[in-house]
N, C-alpha and C positions, 0 to 999 in steps of 0.2 A: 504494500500500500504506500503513496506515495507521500507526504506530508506538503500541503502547501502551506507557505508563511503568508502571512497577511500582515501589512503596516498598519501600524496606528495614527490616525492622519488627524486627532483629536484637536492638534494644533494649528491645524492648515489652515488659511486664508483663503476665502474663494468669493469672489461679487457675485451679488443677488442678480446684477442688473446684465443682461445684453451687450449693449453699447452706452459707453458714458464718453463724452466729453467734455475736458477740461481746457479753454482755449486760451494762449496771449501766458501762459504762466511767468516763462523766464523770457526775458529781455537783455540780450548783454552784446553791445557795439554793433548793432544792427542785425543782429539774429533774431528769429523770434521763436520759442516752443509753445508747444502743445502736447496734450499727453489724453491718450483715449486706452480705454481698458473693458473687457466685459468677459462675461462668463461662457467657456469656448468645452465642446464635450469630447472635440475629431475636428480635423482635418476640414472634414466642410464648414465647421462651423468659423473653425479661424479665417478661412476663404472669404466665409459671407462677411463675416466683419471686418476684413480690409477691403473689400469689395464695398461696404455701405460707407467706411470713412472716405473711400476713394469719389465716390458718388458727387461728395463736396467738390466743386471744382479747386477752390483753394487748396484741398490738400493732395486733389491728384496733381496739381504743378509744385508740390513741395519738393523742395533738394533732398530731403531725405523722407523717409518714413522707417525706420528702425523699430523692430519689435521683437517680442520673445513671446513664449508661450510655454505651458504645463500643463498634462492633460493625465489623466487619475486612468487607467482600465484596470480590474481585476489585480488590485493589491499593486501594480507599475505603473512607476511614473516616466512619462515620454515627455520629451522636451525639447523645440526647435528652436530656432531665430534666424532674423537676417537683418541685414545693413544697412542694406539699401543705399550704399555707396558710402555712409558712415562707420568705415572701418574701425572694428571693433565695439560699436555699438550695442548690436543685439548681444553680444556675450554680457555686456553692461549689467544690462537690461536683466538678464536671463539668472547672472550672480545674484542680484539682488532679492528677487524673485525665489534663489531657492533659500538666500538666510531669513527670509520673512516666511518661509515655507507655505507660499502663493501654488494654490492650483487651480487646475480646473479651469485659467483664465489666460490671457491675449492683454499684451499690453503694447502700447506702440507709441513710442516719442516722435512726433513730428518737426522737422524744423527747417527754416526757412533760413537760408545763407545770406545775412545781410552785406558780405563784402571786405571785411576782416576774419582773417583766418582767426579762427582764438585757440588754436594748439589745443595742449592740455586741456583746458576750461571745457573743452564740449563734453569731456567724458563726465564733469562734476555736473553739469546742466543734464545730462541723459541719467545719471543718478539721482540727480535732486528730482526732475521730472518722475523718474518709477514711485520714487519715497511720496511725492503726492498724489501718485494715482491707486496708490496702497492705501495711507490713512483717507484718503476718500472714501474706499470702499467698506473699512472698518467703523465708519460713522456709524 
């Protein structure tokens, strides 16, 4: 007989809500963020919800859209991301997301290249972004 383990996910994070967005959060030398987050179960569902952010014309001309994602099946957790030209982004995103132990959800930083490179600073703005699209959902 084979024994299956099962996680204890007592602790996890997951939004009630679908699609949430949070627009205009971080401003820094003409960039601008956004951060969208909801509750994803597979593979189409993450689809649909970059598919309904993209919808906004605003954010399908964004320079980036960078997101991760956690999704729960039978006791394993699966976890993707991408960049979207914001290298090293989605890993950002995706770390954060497991020390908050975030599942079941899609999160995505938007942002718009105002014209100064900010080096460094973009990874603390796509961090500060996930950390508000987290205590949003724990409201």
């Amino acid at each position: 007989m084979k024994q299956t383990t099962r996680f204890n996910f007592e602790d996890s994070q997951i939004p009630e809500q679908k699609f949430v967005l949070l627009e205009r959060i971080i401003e820094d030398r003409g960039s601008k963020y956004s951060v969208s987050y909801g509750q994803v179960k597979n593979r189409v569902d993450i689809k649909d919800f970059l598919s309904a952010l993209k919808r906004n014309k605003k954010y399908a001309k964004a320079t980036h859209n960078s997101w991760a994602a956690r999704i729960t099946k039978e006791g394993t957790i699966y976890e993707t991301k991408n960049d979207d030209g914001e290298t090293g982004a989605g890993m950002v995103i995706l770390r954060i997301m497991q020390k908050e132990q975030v599942q079941d959800c899609v999160i995505c930083v938007t942002r718009w290249f105002g014209g100064t490179k900010l080096m460094g600073d973009r990874f603390k703005h796509v961090q500060n972004a996930t950390k508000i699209a987290i205590a949003d959902f724990r409201k």
